[in-house]
LUMGU-305399 format. One line per 10 residues: number of its first residue (from 1); their letters; for each residue x, y, z of C-alpha. Coordinates in Angstrom, 3 decimals, m for minus. Example, Ala and Ser with C-alpha at 12.3 -4.5 7.8 and 13.67 -1.06 7.14 Angstrom:
residues 2
1	as	12.300 m4.500 7.800 | 13.670 m1.060 7.140
//
This chain:
residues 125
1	xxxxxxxxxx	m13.441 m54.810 16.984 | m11.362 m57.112 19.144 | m8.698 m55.668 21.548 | m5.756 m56.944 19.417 | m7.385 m54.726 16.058 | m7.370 m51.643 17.990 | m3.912 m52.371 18.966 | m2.641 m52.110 15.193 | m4.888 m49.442 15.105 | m3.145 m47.537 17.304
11	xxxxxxxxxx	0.276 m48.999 15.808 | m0.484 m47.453 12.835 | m1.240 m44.419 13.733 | 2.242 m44.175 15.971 | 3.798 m45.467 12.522 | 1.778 m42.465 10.869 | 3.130 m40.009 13.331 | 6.659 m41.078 13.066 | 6.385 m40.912 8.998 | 5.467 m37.258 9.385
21	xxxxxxxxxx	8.261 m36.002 11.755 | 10.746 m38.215 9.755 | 9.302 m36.142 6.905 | 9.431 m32.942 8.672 | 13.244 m34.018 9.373 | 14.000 m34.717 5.671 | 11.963 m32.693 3.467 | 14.171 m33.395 0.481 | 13.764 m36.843 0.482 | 11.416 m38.445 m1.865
31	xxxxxxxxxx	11.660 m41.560 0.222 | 10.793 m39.595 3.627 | 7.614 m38.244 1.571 | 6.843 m41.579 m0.360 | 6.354 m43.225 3.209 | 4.718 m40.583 4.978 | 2.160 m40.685 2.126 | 1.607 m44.291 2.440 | 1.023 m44.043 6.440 | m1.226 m41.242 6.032
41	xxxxxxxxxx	m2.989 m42.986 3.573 | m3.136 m46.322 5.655 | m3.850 m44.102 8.687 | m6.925 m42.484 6.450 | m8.135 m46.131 5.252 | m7.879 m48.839 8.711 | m8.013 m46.522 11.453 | m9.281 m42.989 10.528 | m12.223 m43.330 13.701 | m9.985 m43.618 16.482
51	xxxxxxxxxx	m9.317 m39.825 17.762 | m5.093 m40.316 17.299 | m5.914 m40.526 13.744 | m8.296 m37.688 13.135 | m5.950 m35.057 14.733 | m2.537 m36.746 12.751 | m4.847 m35.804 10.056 | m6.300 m32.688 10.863 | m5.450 m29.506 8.910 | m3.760 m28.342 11.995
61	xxxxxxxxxx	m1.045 m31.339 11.458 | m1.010 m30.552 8.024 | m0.390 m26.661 8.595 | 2.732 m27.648 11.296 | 3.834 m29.877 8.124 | 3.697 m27.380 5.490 | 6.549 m24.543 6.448 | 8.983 m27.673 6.783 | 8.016 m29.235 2.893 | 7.420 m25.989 1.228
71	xxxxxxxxxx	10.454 m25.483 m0.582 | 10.359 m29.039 m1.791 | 7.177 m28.032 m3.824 | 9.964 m25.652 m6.065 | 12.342 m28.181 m6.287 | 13.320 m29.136 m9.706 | 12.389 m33.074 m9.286 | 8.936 m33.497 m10.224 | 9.676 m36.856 m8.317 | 9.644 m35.142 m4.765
81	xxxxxxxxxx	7.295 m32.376 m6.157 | 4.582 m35.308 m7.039 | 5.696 m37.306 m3.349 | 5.072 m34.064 m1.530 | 2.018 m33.093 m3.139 | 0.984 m36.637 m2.151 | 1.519 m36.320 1.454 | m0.455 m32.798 1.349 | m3.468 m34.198 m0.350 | m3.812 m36.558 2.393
91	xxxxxxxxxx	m4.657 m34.538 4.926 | m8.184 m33.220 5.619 | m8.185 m30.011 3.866 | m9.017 m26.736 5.406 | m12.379 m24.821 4.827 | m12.189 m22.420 2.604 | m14.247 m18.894 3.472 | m14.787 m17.181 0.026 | m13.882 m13.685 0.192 | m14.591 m10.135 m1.742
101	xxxxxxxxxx	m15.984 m10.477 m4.815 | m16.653 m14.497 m3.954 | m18.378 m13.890 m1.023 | m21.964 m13.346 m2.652 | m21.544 m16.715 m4.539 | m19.809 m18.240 m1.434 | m22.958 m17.078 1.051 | m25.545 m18.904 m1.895 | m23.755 m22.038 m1.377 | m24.321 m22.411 1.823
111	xxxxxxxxxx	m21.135 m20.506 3.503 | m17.909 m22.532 4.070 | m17.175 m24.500 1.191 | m14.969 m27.919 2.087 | m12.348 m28.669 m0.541 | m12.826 m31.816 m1.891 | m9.654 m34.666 m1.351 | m8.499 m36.441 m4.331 | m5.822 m39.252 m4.899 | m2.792 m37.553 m6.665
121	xxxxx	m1.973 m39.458 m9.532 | 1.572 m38.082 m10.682 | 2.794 m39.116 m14.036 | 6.620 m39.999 m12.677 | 9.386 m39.800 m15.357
//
């Protein structure tokens, strides 16, 4: 990739970064989550290789996020619920251990279990 690529590259993942602490600044905004969804998507789709990217993504980043949007998942606007949920899914999920009763079925998977990422698709009234 040519010098001036990696440069929006990197651009976008700054953008990304400044989405999320925006969002972290304004949880109740549907417009704060509706943009830091669409970074973290772009961030996901052009530039997802470069190591900026992978930790802006990482479940770490997403459990710093998640105290500060929490109590916008309750809130009575399925609007910001759906943008919120949005921003969460796009995140690499954390590994999931299975547990008591689980933990035989868990162990004849193969152990950790990776939740799989899907595109919310929220019906918005």
């Amino acid at each position: 990739m040519s010098k001036e690529g990696e440069g929006v590259e990197k651009r976008l993942v700054q953008a990304g970064q400044q989405a999320v602490a925006w969002l972290a600044a304004h949880p109740d905004s549907i417009w704060a989550a509706r943009g830091a969804a669409a970074m973290l998507r772009a961030v996901r789709e052009h530039a997802h290789h470069l190591a900026a990217a992978q930790r802006l993504l990482s479940p770490s980043s997403l459990e710093a996020l998640l105290p500060a949007v929490a109590p916008g998942l309750a809130s009575p606007s399925q609007s910001l619920r759906c943008a919120l949920l949005a921003v969460l899914t796009a995140f690499d999920q954390p590994h999931l251990t299975p547990t008591g009763d689980n933990s035989t079925a868990g162990a004849q998977a193969g152990g950790d279990a990776k939740v799989p990422r899907f595109m919310m698709g929220c019906l918005l009234v």
